[in-house]
Every structure is written in C-alpha cells, then in structure tokens.
RODO-2510 file (C-alpha; in nm, 4 decimals, decimal comma):
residues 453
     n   res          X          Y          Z
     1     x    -1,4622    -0,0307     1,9917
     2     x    -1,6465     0,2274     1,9027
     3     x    -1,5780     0,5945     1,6915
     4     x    -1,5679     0,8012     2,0464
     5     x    -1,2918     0,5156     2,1847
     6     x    -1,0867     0,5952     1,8538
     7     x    -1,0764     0,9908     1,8900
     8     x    -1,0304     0,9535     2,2594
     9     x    -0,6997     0,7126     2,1953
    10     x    -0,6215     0,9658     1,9044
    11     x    -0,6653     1,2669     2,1091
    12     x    -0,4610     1,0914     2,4088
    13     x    -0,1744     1,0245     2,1984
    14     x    -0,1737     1,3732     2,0534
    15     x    -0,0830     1,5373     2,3532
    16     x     0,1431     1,2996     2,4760
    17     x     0,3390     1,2651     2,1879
    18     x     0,3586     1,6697     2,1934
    19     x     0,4751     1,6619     2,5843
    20     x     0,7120     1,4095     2,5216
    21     x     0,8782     1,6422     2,2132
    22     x     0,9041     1,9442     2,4064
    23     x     1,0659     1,8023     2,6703
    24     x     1,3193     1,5601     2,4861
    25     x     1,3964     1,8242     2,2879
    26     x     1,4916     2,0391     2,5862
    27     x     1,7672     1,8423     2,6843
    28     x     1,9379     1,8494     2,3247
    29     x     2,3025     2,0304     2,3740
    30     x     2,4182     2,2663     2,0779
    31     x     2,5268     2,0898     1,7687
    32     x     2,2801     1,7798     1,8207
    33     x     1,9554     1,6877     1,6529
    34     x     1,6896     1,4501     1,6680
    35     x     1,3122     1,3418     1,5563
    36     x     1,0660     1,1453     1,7580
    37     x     0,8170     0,9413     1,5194
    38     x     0,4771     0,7885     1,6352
    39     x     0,3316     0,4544     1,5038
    40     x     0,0032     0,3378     1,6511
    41     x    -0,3194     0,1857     1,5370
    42     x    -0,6424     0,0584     1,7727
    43     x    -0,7890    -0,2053     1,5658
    44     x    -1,0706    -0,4493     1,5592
    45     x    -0,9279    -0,7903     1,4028
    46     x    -1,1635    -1,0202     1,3478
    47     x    -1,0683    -1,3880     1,1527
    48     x    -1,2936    -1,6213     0,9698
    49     x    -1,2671    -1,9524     0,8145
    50     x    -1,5078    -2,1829     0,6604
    51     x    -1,7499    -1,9224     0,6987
    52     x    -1,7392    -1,8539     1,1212
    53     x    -1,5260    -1,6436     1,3581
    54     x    -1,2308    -1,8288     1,4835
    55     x    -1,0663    -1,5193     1,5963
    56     x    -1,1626    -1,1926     1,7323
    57     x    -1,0094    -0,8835     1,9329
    58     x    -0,9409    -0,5226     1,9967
    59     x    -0,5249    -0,4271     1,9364
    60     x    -0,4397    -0,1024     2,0682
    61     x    -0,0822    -0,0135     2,0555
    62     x     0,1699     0,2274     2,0233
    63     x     0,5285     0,2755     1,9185
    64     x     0,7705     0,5723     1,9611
    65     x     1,0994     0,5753     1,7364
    66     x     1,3615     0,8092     1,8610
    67     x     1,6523     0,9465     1,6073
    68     x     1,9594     1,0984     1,7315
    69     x     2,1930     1,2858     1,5358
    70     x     2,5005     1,4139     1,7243
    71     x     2,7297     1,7176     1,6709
    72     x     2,9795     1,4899     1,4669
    73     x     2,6887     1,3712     1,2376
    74     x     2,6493     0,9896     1,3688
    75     x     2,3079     0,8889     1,3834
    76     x     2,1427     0,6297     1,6076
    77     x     1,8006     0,5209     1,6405
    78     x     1,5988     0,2989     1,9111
    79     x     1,2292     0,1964     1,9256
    80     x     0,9961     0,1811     2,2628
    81     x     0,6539     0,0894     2,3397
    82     x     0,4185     0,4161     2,4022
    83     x     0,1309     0,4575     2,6152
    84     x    -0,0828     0,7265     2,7472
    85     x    -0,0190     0,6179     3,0895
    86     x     0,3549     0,6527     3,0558
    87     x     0,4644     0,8206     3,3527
    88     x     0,6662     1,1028     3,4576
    89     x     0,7218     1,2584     3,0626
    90     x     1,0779     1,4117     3,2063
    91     x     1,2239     1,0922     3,3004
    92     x     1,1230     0,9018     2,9849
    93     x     1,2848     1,1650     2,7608
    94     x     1,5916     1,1916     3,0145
    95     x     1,6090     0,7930     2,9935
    96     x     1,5769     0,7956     2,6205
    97     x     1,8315     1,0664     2,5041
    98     x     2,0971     0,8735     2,7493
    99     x     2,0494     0,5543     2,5442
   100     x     2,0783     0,7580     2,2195
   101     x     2,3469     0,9729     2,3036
   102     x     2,5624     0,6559     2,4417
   103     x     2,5031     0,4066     2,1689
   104     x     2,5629     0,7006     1,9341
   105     x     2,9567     0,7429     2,0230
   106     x     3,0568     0,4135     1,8368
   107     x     2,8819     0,5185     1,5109
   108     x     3,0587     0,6478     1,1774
   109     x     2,9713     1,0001     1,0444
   110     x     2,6938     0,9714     0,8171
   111     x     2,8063     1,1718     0,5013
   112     x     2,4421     1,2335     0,3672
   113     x     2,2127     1,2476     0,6734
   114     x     1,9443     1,5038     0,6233
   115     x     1,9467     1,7331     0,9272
   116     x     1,6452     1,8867     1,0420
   117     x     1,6940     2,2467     0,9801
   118     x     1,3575     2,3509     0,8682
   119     x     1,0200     2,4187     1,0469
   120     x     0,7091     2,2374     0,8860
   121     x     0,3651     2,1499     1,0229
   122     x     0,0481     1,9462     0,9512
   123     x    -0,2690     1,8003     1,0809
   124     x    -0,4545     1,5478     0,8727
   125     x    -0,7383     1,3326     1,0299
   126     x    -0,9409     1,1552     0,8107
   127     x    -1,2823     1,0252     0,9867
   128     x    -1,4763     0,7279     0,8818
   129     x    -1,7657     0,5229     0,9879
   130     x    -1,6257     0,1751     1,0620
   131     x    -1,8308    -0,1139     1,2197
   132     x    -1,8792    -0,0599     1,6039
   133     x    -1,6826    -0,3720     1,7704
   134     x    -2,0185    -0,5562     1,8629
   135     x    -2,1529    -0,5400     1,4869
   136     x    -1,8579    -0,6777     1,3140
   137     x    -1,9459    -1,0506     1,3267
   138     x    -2,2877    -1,0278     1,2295
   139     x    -2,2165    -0,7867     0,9365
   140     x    -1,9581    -0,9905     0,8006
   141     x    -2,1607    -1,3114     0,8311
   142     x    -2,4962    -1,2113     0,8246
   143     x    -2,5089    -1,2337     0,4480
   144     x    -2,3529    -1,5722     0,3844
   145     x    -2,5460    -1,8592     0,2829
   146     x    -2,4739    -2,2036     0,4331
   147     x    -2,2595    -2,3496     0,1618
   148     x    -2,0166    -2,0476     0,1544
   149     x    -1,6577    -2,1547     0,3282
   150     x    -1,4881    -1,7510     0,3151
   151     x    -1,1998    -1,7104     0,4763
   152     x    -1,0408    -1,4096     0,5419
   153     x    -0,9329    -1,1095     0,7708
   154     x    -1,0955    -0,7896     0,8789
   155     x    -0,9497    -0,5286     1,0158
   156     x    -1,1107    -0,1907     1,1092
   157     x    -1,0036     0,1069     1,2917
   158     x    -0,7879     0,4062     1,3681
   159     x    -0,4382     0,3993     1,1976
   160     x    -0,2152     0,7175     1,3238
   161     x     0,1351     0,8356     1,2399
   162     x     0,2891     1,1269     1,4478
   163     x     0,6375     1,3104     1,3167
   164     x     0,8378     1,6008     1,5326
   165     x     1,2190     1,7328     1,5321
   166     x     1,4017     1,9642     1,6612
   167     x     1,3657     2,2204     1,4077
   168     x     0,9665     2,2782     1,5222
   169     x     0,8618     2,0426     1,3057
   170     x     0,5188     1,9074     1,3928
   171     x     0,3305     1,6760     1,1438
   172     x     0,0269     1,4672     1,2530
   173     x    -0,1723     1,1953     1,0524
   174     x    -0,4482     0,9443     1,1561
   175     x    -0,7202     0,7716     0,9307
   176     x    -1,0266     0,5703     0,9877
   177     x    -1,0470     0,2761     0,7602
   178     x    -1,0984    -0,0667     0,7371
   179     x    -1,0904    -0,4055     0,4775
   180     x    -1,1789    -0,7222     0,4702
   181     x    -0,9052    -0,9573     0,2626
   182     x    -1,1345    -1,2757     0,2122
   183     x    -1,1382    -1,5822    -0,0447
   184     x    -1,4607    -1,8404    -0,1256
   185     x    -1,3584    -2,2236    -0,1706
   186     x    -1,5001    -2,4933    -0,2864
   187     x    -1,4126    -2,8712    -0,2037
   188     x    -1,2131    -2,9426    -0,4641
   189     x    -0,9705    -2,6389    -0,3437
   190     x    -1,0411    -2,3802    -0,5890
   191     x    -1,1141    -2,0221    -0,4122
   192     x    -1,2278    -1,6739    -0,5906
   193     x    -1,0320    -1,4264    -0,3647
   194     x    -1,1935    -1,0794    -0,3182
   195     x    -1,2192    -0,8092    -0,0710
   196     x    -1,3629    -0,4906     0,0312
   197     x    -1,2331    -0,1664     0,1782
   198     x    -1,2635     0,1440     0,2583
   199     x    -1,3676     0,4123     0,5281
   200     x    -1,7320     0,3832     0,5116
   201     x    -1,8838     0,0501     0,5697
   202     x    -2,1609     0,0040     0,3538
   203     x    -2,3452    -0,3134     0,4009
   204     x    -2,5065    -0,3963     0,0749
   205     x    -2,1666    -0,2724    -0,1162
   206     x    -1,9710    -0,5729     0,0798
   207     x    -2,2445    -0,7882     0,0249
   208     x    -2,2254    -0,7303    -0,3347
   209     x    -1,9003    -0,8615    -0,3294
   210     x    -1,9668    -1,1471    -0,1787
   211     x    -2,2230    -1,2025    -0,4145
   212     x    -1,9792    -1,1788    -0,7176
   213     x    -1,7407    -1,4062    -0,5165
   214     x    -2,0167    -1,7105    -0,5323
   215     x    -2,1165    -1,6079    -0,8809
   216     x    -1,7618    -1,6545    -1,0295
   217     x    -1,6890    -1,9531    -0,7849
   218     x    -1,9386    -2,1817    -0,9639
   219     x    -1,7167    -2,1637    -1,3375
   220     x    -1,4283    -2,2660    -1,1034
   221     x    -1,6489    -2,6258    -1,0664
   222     x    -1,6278    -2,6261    -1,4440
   223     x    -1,3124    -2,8808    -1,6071
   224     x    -0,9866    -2,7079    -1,6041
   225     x    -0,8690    -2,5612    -1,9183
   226     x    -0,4912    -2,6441    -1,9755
   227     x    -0,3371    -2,3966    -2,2280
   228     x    -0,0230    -2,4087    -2,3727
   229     x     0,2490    -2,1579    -2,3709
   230     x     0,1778    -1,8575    -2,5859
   231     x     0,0353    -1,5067    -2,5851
   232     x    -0,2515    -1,4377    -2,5052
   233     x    -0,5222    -1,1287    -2,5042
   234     x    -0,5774    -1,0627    -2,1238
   235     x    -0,7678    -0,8907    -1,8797
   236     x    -0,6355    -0,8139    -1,5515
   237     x    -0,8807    -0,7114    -1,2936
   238     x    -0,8042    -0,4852    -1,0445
   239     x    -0,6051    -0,6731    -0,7648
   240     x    -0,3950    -0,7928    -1,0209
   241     x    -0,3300    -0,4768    -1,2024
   242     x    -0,2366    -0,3590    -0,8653
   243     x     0,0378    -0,6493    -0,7807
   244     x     0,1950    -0,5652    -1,1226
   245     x     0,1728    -0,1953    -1,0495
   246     x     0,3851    -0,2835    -0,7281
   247     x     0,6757    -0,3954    -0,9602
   248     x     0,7242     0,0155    -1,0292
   249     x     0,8263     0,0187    -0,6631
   250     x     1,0972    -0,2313    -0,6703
   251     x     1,3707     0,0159    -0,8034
   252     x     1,1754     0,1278    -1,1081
   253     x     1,0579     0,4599    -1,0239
   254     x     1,3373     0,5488    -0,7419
   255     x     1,5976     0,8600    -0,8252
   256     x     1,8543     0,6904    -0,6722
   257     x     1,8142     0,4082    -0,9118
   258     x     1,7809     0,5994    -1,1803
   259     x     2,0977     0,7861    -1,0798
   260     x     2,2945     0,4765    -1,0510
   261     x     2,1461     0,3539    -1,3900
   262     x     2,0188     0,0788    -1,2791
   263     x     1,6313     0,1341    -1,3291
   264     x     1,3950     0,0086    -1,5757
   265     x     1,2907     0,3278    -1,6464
   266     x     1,5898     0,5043    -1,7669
   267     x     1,5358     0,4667    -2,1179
   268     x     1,1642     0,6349    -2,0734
   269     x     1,3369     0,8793    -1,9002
   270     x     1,6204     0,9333    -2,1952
   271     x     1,3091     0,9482    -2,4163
   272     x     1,4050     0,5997    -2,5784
   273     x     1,1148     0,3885    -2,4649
   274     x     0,7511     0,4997    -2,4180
   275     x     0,4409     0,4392    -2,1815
   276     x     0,0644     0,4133    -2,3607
   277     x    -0,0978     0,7727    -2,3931
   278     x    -0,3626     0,5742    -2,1914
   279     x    -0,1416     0,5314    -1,8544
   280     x    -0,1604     0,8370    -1,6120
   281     x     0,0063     0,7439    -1,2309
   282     x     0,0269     0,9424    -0,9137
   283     x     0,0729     0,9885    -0,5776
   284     x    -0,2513     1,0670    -0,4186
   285     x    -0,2536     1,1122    -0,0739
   286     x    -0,6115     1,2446    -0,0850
   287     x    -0,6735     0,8952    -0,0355
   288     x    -0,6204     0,8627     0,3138
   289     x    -0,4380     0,5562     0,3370
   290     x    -0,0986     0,7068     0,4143
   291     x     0,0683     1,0222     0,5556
   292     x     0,2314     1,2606     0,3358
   293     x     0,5101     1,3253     0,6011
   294     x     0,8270     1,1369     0,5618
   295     x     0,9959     0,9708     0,8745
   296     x     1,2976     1,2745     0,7958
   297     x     0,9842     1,5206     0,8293
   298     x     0,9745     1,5847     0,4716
   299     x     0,5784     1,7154     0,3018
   300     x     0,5211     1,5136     0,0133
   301     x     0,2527     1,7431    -0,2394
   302     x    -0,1133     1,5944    -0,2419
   303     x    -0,0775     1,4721    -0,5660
   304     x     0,2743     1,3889    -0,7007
   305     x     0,2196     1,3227    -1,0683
   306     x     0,4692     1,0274    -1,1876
   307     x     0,3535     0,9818    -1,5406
   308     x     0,1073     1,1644    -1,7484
   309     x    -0,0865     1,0401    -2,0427
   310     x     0,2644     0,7614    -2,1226
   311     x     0,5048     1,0837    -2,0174
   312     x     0,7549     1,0837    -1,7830
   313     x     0,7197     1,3480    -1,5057
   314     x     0,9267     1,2591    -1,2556
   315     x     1,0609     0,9777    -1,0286
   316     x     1,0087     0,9344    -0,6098
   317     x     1,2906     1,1170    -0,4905
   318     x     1,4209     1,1146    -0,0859
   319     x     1,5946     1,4018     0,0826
   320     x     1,9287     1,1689     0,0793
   321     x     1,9150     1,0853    -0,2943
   322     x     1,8709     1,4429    -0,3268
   323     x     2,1522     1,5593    -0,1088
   324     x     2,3926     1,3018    -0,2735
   325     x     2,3258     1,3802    -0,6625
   326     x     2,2251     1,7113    -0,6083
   327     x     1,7855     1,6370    -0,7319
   328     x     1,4570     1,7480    -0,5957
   329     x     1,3376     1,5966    -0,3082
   330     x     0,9398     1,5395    -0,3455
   331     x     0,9343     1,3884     0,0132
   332     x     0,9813     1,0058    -0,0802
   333     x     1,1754     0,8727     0,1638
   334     x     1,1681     0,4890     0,0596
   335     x     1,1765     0,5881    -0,3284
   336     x     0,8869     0,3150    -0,3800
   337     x     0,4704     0,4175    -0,4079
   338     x     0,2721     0,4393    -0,0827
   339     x    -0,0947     0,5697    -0,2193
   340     x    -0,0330     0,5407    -0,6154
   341     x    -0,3560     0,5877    -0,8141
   342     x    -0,3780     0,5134    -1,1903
   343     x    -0,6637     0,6914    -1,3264
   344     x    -0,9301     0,5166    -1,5252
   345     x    -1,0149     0,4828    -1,8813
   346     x    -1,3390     0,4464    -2,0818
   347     x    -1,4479     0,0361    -2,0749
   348     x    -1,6981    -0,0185    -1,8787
   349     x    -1,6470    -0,2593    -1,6199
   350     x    -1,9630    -0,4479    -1,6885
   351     x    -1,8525    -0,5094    -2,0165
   352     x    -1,5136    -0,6501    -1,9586
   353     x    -1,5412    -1,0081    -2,0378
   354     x    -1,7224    -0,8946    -2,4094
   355     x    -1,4587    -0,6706    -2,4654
   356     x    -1,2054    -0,9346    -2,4119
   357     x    -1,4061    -1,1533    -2,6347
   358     x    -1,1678    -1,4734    -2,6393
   359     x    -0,8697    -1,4584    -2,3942
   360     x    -0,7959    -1,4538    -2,0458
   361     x    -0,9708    -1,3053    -1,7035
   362     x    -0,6830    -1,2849    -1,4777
   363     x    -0,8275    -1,2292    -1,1442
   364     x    -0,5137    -1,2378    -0,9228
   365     x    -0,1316    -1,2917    -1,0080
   366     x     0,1082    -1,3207    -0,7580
   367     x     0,5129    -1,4330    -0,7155
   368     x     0,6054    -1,1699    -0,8776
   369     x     0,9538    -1,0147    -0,9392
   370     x     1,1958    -0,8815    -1,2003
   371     x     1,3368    -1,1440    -1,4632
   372     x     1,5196    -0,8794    -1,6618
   373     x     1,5285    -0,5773    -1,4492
   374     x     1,7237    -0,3327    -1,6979
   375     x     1,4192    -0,4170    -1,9474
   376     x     1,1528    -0,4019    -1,7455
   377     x     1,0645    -0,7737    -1,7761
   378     x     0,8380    -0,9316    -1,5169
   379     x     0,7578    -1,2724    -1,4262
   380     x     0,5005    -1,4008    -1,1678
   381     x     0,2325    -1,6509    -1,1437
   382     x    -0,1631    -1,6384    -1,2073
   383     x    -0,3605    -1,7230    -0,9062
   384     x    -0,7196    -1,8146    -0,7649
   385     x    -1,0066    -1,7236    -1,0170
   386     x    -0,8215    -1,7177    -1,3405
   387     x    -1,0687    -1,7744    -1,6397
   388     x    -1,0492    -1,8971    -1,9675
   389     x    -1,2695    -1,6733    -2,2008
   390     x    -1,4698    -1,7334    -2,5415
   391     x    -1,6861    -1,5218    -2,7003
   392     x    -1,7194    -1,3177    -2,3711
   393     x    -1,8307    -1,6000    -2,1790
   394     x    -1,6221    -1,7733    -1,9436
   395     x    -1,5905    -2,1742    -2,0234
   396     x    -1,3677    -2,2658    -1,7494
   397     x    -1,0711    -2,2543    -1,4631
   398     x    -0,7023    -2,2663    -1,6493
   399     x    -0,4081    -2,4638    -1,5325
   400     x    -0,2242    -2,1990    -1,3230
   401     x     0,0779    -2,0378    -1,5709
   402     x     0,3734    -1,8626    -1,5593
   403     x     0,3762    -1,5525    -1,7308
   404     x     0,7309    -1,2989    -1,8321
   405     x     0,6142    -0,9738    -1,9767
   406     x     0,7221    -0,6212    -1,9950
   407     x     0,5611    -0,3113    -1,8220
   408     x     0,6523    -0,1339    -2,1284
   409     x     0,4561    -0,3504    -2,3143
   410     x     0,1455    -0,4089    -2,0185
   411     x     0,1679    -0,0298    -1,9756
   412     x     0,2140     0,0555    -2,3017
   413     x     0,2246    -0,0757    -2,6747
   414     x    -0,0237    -0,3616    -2,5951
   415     x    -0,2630    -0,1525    -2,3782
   416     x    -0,5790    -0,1324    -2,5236
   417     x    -0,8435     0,0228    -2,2479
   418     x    -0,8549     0,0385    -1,8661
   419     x    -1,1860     0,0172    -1,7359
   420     x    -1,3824     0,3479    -1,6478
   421     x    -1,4368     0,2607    -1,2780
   422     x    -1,1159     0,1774    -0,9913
   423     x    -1,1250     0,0379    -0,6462
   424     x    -0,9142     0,0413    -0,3874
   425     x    -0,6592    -0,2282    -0,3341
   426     x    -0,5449    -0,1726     0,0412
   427     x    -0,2324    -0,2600     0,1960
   428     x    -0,3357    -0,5733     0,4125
   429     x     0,0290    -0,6180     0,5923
   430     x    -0,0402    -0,6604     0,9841
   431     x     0,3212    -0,7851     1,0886
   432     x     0,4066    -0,5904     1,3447
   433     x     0,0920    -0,3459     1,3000
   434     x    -0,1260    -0,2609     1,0438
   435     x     0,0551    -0,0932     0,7224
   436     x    -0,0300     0,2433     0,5791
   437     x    -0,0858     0,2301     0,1894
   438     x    -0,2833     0,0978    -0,0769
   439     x    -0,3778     0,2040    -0,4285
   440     x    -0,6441     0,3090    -0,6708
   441     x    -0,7199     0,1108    -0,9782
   442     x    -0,8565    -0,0252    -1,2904
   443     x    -0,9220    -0,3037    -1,4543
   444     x    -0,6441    -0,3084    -1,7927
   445     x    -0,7426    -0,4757    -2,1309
   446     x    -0,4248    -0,5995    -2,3322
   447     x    -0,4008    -0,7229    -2,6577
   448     x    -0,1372    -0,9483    -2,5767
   449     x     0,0434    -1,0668    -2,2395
   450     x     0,3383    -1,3387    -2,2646
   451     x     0,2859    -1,7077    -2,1039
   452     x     0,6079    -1,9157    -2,0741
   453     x     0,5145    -2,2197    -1,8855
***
C-alpha cells in the first residue's frame, strides 16, 4: 500500500458517498429525515511475536450507516458494507430507504431526537508519510537485536469518516496515521510495554523506543520488590496517565451526568472541590486522530477547553442532552473525550526518576474503574514495567498492587509537576475497524498515590 493507493481509495469514496446522498435523499417524502454516515479505513496490519512477523495484510473496507427519521419522529437505523464498485447508486438508495422506512413503522416516537434542520460543511484531510506496505517488516525489525522477543501490532494507513443529511449537511474527515502497540519480554515473563505513533514515521524516533524498551527491561531481571500497602510518592508515565485520564470519560465529564447528579464532577462544578492550578484539559482536534463532526452532524470547535489551570469550563455536551435540559451543545455526541490533550508542565522528562527521588515509576496501570463514583475514587491495577525507586535510581520490579485513589487528589492537591514534554497515546481498538481517538500527554509527579493491596 502505498500514499497514491490511499488518496485514490479516499478520493473514490468521496464521490461515491456524495452520489449516494443526493440520490437517497431524493426519494425522502415531506416530513421525513435522514443522515448517511461513512466508516472506512485501508490499513496495513502487520503482527509480531517473539521478535518475527506472524501476521501480515492490507484491510480495506468500508461501512455506510443509514438513519431514518420519519414524519412521526421514529427513528431507525441499519448498517451495509460500501464499496466503490457498488452498482447502480439509484437502486442502492431505493433498496435502502425501503428497509428504513418499513422497519421504521413499529418504532416509538423519539421525544428528543435531534432533527437535521441546519446546513453545515467541512473538509479535513490530514496527510502523513506512513511506511509503504513493502517496508513495514524490515523497519519494524530491522533494528532488533537477537535476544529481543517484542510483540506487538502495527497498524498504518488511511482512517476516513464521511457525515451527510438532509439538511445539506456535508462533513468529510480522513487522516493518515499509524502505531505500533508492542511489549519486550524476558523468560521469566516480565515485559516493558511501549509503543510509537504518529503520522510521520521516523525511523530512528521508533528505534529509540525500542532502545528504552531493552534498557528498562534489564531492572525487570532484578529481585522483585514486594511493598506493603501504603502511600506512596509516584510517577506515572505517560500511558498510564492516559488510562487514568480515560476515567473522566466514564460519566465524569458528561452534561447529562452532571444533570442527573450523578457525576464526579459536580462538586467542582458547584465550586466545592478543586483541580491543581497545574491541570489544563481539552479537546484538540488539531490532532488528527478524530473528526470533529458528530454522527447527528454536529461541528465540535478545534479546541474545546474542559478545564483551565484546575477551573471548570465546561462539560462534553450532545445535541440530545442539550435538547432535554435545555444546555449548549459543543458537538459531543457520546459525552466522553475522543482527542483530549493535557498540556505539559515544567519537569523535564529526563529528570523524572531524580525528581521522584524514592517512590514509584508506574509505567502502565490498567483494570481500571470507579470504586466510589460520586467521589471520584478510582481503583485499577499497576502493570508491566512498574519500578521501585531510591534515590532516583531504580532497584527493582514490585509485586503488582492494587491502588484506590481520587482524581481530585491525582489531578489536584497531590500534584506536584507534569513533565514538560507529551506523547501521543493512540487509540489501538481494531474490533470491527480501526478506532478514531487518542490523546496527548505527560508524564505526572505526585506526592502521594493510595495502595490498598
């Protein structure tokens, strides 16, 4: 696969998926409404384990999601398989608004469907240079020495996301990008996990990573340190300041939860509980890891800022929340993050482990979910390449733990720096296709982060 085979696809699709509007759309009798949404992706996947390709191959594929909203306001929705070569365009959209409008007669009235009433348009192509199909195996092997067992996935291509209605509503998204989601082991079953991504490949850049992988990898050969239940002073790299960030999308930041009282974050919004002045999160879909279109046709901002400097700005808010308790909409149609960013602080990466002086290096956590919703408590599990930490130098591997602490107190009262420098944490989800999304982030130095087991 090369860059020409991805615009070609792109531009293929394009045209289609206009040809296919304008015609469905047609055929729509006074009173009804409907949007046709585009999902597709051409993809190199290639697998690896114990250091060789087991796995390798081109996906190109292509789904088109038709909603139907009839004059009584019932709403039905089907999903087909799309392809350039799909035929005569006037029977397929003939075909599909029969199916729609028949399955539609047996549903309820949907109270709070958001019609589309209102013309919008965009075009947003983000172009990258990802590996040509016949250089991915050597690139991602060719630096590996003989004792390195990685195993992981890349995946590298065009991701694209295509939105009309029948208000005129025309959005259109597509992205180069790739990542590699990869882990070192040794024998005795301990792995460093780490990754790289992006939507330039750089050679030596992944090959640093690598590089770091096998450094840390040897202190995992060192005896296990077993600590006992306590607080400790932490640092959380990045991927695991990004799996606790994820908690803000399970309810926390959503109006509708907020409305129904039943999110963390009330209290910060009543002014009761506080963020650190350090913490500063967005929406940045500058990024290029997700569309800012909505699958209700909604235009999210560029930047959507969430919380400023420990301040509450606002919460993720869908056109339905909206219509029901009478909010803004800032085109959020899940209410969870897609492309957050937090923005960095002053520490130096490089100088993470002295800063932390005697503590933890928490490289990856993962099980995570709510304990104590209302309060904000989290509990989860540390994972992989956890450290234990003395005078900035790490001794040793720790006993995997089980940690329950607050975001108000990780984000907040026991924040003391975030590093300077942030990397992106993609969204590595392939079930069904490859996921849009990802974030931004730093590393996050805390003075003191609750173990319970």
């Amino acid at each position: 696969m090369n860059k020409s085979e991805n615009l070609h696809y792109a531009d293929q699709l394009h045209d289609l998926f206009a040809q296919v509007g304008k015609k469905f759309f047609g055929l729509l009798k006074n009173g009804e409404h409907a949007r046709l949404s585009l999902s597709a992706e051409q993809t190199q996947f290639t697998r690896v384990s114990r250091g060789k390709v087991r796995q390798s191959g081109n996906v190109t594929d292509a789904v088109l999601k038709v909603q139907f909203i009839s004059s009584v306001h019932s709403v039905c929705e089907i999903a087909v398989p799309f392809v350039p070569e799909s035929g005569d365009l006037n029977s397929l959209a003939g075909e599909l608004l029969a199916r729609v409008r028949a399955q539609a007669e047996g549903v309820p009235q949907d109270p709070y469907v958001n019609l589309p009433l209102q013309k919008s348009s965009s075009e947003t192509v983000f172009k990258g240079q990802i590996l040509p199909a016949g250089e991915v195996v050597s690139s991602l092997l060719g630096g590996l020495q003989s004792g390195d067992d990685l195993v992981g996935l890349y995946a590298g291509g065009t991701t694209i996301s295509g939105l009309a209605d029948s208000a005129g509503t025309n959005h259109w998204f597509s992205s180069d990008t790739f990542f590699i989601d990869y882990s070192l082991w040794l024998e005795n079953g301990r792995a460093v996990k780490s990754g790289y991504a992006g939507r330039e490949w750089v050679q030596k850049d992944y090959l640093e990573t690598v590089k770091k992988a096998r450094g840390d990898l040897q202190i995992l050969n060192r005896p296990v340190k077993v600590l006992r239940p306590a607080e400790y002073r932490v640092f959380l790299a990045p991927s695991a300041t990004s799996e606790l960030l994820n908690m803000f999308s399970w309810g926390a930041l959503s109006e509708g939860s907020l409305q129904r009282n039943d999110s963390p974050l009330c209290a910060v919004r009543k002014g009761e509980k506080q963020f650190s002045k350090k913490f500063s999160l967005r929406e940045n879909y500058g990024l290029g890891m997700s569309p800012r279109f909505t699958a209700e046709g909604e235009l999210s901002p560029e930047a959507v800022p969430l919380i400023e400097n420990g301040r509450f700005v606002q919460a993720l808010c869908s056109a339905r929340t909206a219509k029901e308790y009478g909010a803004l909409s800032n085109g959020s149609s899940s209410e969870s993050l897609r492309t957050p960013e937090i923005a960095g602080g002053e520490l130096q990466a490089a100088d993470a482990l002295k800063s932390l002086g005697t503590g933890l290096y928490l490289s990856d956590l993962h099980y995570l979910n709510w304990s104590d919703m209302i309060h904000g408590r989290v509990t989860g599990m540390t994972r992989y390449g956890c450290v234990w930490v003395e005078d900035g130098q790490p001794v040793g591997p720790i006993q995997d733990m089980r940690f329950d602490e607050t975001i108000f107190r990780a984000f907040g009262s026991e924040l003391v720096a975030l590093t300077r420098e942030t990397e992106i944490i993609p969204e590595t989800s392939t079930y069904v296709r490859r996921a849009f999304g990802g974030a931004r982030v730093p590393g996050m130095l805390l003075e003191r982060f609750n173990f319970t087991l």
